[in-house]
C-alpha positions as a Python dict, from the first residue, in 0.01 Angstrom:
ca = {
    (1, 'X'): (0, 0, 0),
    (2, 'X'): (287, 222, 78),
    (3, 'X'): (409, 169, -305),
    (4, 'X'): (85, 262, -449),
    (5, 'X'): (45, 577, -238),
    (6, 'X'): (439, 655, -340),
    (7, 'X'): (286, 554, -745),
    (8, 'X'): (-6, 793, -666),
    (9, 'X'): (211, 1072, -481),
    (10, 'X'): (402, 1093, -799),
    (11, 'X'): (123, 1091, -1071),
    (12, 'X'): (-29, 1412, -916),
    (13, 'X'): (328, 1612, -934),
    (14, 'X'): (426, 1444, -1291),
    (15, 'X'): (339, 1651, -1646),
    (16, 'X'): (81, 1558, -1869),
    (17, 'X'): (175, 1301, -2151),
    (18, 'X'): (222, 1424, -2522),
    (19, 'X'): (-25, 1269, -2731),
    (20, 'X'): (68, 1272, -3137),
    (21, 'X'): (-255, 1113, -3262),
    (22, 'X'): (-141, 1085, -3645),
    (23, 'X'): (132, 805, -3565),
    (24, 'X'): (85, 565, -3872),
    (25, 'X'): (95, 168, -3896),
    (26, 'X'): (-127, -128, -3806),
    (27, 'X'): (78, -257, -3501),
    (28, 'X'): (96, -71, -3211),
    (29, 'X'): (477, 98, -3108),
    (30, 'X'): (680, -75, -2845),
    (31, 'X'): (739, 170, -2494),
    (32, 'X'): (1102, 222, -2472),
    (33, 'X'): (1077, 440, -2185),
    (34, 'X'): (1326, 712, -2088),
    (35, 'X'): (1292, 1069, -2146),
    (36, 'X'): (1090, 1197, -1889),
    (37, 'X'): (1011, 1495, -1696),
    (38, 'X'): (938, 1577, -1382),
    (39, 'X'): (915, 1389, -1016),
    (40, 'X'): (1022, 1058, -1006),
    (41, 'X'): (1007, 789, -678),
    (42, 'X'): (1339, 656, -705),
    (43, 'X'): (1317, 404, -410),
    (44, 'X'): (1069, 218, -671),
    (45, 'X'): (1331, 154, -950),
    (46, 'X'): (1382, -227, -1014),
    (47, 'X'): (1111, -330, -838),
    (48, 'X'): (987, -400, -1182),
    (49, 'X'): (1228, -577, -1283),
    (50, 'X'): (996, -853, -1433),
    (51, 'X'): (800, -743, -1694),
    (52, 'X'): (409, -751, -1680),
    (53, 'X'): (137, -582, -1815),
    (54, 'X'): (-40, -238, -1687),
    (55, 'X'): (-421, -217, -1894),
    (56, 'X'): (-603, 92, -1934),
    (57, 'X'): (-949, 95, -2013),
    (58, 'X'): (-1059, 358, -2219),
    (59, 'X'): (-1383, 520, -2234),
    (60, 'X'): (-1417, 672, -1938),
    (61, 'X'): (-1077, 563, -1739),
    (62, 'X'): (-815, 723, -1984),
    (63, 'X'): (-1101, 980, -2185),
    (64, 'X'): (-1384, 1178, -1995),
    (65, 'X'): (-1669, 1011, -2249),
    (66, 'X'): (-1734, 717, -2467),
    (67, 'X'): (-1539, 747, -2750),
    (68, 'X'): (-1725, 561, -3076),
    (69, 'X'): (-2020, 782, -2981),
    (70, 'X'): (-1855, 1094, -2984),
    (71, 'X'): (-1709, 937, -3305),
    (72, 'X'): (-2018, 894, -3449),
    (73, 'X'): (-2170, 1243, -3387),
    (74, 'X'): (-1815, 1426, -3479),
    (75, 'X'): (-1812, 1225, -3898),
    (76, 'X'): (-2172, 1340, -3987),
    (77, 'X'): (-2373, 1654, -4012),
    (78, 'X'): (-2633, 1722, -3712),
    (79, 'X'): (-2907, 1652, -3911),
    (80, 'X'): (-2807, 1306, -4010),
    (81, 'X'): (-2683, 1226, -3658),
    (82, 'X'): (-3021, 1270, -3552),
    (83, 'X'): (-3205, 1150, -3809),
    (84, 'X'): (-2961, 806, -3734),
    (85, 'X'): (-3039, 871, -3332),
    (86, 'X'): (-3409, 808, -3441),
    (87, 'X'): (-3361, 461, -3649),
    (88, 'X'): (-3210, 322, -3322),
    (89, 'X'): (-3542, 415, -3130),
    (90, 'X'): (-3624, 11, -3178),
    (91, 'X'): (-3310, -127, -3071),
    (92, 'X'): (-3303, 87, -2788),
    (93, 'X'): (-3594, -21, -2663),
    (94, 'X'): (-3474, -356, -2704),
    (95, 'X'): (-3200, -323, -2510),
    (96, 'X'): (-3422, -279, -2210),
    (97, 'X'): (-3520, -642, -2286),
    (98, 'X'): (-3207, -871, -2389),
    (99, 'X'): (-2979, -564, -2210),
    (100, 'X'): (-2656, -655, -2425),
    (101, 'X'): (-2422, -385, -2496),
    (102, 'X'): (-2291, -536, -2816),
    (103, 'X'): (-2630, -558, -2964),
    (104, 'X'): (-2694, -172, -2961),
    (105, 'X'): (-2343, -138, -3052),
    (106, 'X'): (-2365, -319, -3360),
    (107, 'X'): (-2670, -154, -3416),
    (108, 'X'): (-2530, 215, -3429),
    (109, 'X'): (-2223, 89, -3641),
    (110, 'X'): (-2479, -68, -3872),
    (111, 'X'): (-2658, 265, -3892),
    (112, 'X'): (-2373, 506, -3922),
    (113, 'X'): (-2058, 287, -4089),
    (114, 'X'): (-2241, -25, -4281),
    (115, 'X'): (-2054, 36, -4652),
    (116, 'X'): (-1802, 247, -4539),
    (117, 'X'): (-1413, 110, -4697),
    (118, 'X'): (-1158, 71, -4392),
    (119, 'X'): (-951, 279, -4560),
    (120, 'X'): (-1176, 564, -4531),
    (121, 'X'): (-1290, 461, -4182),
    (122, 'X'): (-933, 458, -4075),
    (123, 'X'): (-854, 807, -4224),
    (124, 'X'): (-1139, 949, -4038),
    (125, 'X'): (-1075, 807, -3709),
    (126, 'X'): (-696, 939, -3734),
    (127, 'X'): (-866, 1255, -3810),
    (128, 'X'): (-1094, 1271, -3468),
    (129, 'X'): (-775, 1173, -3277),
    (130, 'X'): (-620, 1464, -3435),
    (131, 'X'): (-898, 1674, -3368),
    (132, 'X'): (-1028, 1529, -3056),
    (133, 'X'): (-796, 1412, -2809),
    (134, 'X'): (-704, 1689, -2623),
    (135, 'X'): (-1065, 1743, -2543),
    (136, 'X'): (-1130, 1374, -2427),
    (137, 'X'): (-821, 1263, -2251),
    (138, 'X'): (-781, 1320, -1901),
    (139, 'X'): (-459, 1480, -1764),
    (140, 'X'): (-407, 1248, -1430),
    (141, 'X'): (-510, 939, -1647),
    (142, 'X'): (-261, 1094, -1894),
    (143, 'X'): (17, 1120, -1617),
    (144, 'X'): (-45, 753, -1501),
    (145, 'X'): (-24, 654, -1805),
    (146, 'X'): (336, 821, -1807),
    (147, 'X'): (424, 700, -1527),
    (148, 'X'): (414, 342, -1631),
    (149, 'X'): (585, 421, -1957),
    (150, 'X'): (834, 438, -1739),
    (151, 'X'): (853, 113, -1599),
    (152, 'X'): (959, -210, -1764),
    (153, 'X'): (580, -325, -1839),
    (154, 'X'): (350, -363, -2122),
    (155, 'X'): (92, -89, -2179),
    (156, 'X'): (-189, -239, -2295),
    (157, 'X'): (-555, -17, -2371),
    (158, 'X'): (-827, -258, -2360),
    (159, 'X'): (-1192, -159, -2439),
    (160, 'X'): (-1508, -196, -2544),
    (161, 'X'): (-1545, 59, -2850),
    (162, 'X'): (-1419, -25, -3180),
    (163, 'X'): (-1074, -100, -3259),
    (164, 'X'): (-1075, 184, -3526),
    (165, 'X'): (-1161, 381, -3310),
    (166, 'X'): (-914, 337, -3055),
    (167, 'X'): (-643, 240, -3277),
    (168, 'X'): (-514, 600, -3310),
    (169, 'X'): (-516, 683, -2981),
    (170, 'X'): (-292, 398, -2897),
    (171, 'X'): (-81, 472, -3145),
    (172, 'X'): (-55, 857, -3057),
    (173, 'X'): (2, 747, -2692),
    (174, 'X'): (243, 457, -2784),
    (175, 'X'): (73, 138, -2679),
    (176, 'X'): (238, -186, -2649),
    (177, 'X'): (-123, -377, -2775),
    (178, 'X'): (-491, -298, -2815),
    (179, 'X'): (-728, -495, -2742),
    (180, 'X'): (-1095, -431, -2855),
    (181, 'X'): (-1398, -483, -2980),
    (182, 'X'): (-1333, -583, -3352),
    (183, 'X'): (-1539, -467, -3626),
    (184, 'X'): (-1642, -680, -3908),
    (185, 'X'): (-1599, -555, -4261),
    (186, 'X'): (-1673, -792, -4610),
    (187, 'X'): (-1501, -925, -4918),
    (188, 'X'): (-1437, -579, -5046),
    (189, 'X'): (-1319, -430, -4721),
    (190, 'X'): (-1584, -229, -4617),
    (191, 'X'): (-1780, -204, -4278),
    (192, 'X'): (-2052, -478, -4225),
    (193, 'X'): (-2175, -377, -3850),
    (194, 'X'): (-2119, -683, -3726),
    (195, 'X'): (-1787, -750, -3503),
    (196, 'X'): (-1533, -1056, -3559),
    (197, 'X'): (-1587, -1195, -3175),
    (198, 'X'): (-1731, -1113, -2886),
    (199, 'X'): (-1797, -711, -2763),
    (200, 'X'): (-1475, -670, -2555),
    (201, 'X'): (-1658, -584, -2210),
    (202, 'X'): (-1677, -754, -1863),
    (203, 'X'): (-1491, -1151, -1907),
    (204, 'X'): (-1400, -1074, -2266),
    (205, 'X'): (-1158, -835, -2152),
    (206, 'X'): (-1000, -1122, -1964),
    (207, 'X'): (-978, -1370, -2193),
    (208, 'X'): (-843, -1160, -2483),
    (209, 'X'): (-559, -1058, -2231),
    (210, 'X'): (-467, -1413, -2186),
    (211, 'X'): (-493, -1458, -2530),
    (212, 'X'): (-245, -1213, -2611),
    (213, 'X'): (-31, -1263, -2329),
    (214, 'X'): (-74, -1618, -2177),
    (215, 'X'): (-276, -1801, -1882),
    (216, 'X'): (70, -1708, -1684),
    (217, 'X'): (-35, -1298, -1733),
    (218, 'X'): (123, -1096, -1465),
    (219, 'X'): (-121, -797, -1461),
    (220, 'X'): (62, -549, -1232),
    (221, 'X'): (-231, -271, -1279),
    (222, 'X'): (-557, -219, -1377),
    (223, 'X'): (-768, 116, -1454),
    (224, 'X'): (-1115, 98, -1576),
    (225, 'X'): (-1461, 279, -1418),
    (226, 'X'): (-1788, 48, -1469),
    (227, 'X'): (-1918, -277, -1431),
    (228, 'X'): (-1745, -411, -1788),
    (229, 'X'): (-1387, -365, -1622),
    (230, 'X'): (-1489, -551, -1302),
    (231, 'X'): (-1299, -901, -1415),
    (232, 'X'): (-1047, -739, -1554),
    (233, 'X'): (-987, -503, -1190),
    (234, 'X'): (-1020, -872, -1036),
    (235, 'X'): (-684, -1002, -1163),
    (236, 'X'): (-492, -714, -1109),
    (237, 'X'): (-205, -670, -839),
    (238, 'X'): (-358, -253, -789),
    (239, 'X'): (-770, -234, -928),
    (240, 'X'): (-719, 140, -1017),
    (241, 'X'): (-1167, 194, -1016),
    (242, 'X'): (-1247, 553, -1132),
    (243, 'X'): (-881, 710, -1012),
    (244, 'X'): (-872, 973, -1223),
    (245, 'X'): (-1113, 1253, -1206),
    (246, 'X'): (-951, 1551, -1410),
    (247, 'X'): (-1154, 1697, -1693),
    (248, 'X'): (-965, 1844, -1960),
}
């Protein structure tokens, strides 16, 4: 407990992290730590000597709202946003019925990205990083996440929104992995509003970590702030639940 109040201590004095949402590529970069600023607990050096994994949720843990939606609402004019907020009317109400988060999901993608090429989906979720991120991200998730960069671990965002969505955030923040929901797209590469897998909420989150980094996972920390990051939270050495507060 004394380490994590040391971990916190030093979060609240450290800078904000730089953010450069444009990075380019598929695979996320690898943290090489090192260059720094600010406060730093040297009595904790080495004590992560063995590498694990740190996971950040991120709607809501590292940004102030859910991401795909502000997503959605940012790529089209008001008029069709609300024209689009109508059509879900039905599967809304059906969510108070079968109450599954991927349903309405795939509903909305259906609604606003069915057709749409991943090429141009990608080049318009680089552009709402660009455009966006300093008015989601939160500066003392931003600082934790610094923090670990730090450290010898994997940094690992794992969420429930799209991985298109996401994917240029990680980048921009440089991410070891991402894990998310995945969308779907067809034989000529465009978006189908369905997902490949399971929505990436609650156990899912789980089992794609051990997917990616074995039954033997080591997860040193956890952040995440509702009821889908509650499994994950459970296997983690420090459950980080709604830490960070700061608004941009």
């Amino acid at each position: 407990m004394a380490r994590l109040r040391r971990i916190r201590k030093w979060v609240r004095r450290a800078p904000p992290q730089a953010m450069d949402p444009d990075g380019q590529g598929d695979s996320m970069p690898t943290t090489t730590g090192g260059g720094a600023e600010g406060a730093r607990p040297d009595d904790l050096d080495g004590q992560f000597a063995e590498k694990g994994v740190v996971a950040f949720d991120f709607d809501g843990t590292l940004t102030v709202r859910d991401s795909f939606t502000a997503f959605l609402k940012w790529r089209v004019p008001a008029a069709r946003h609300r024209a689009g907020m109508v059509h879900l009317v039905p599967s809304a109400l059906a969510y108070l019925g079968h109450r599954s988060r991927g349903r309405i999901k795939a509903a909305a993608t259906r609604e606003f990205l069915a057709g749409l090429s991943r090429a141009d989906l990608e080049a318009e979720t680089r552009a709402f990083a660009q455009a966006q991120a300093t008015r989601l991200l939160r500066p003392d998730a931003l600082r934790s996440w610094r923090y670990w960069r730090q450290r010898p671990v994997k940094l690992v965002i794992v969420s429930a929104s799209p991985d298109a969505v996401v994917a240029p955030f990680a980048r921009g923040l440089g991410a070891d992995a991402l894990i998310a929901t995945e969308l779907a797209y067809d034989d000529e590469d465009r978006v189908t509003g369905a997902f490949v897998g399971a929505n990436c909420r609650g156990p899912e989150k789980v089992r794609r970590l051990e997917t990616m980094f074995g039954r033997g996972l080591r997860l040193i920390a956890a952040y995440g702030d509702t009821s889908g990051d509650r499994e994950m939270l459970a296997i983690a050495d420090h459950a980080g639940y709604r830490e960070f507060k700061e608004k941009p």
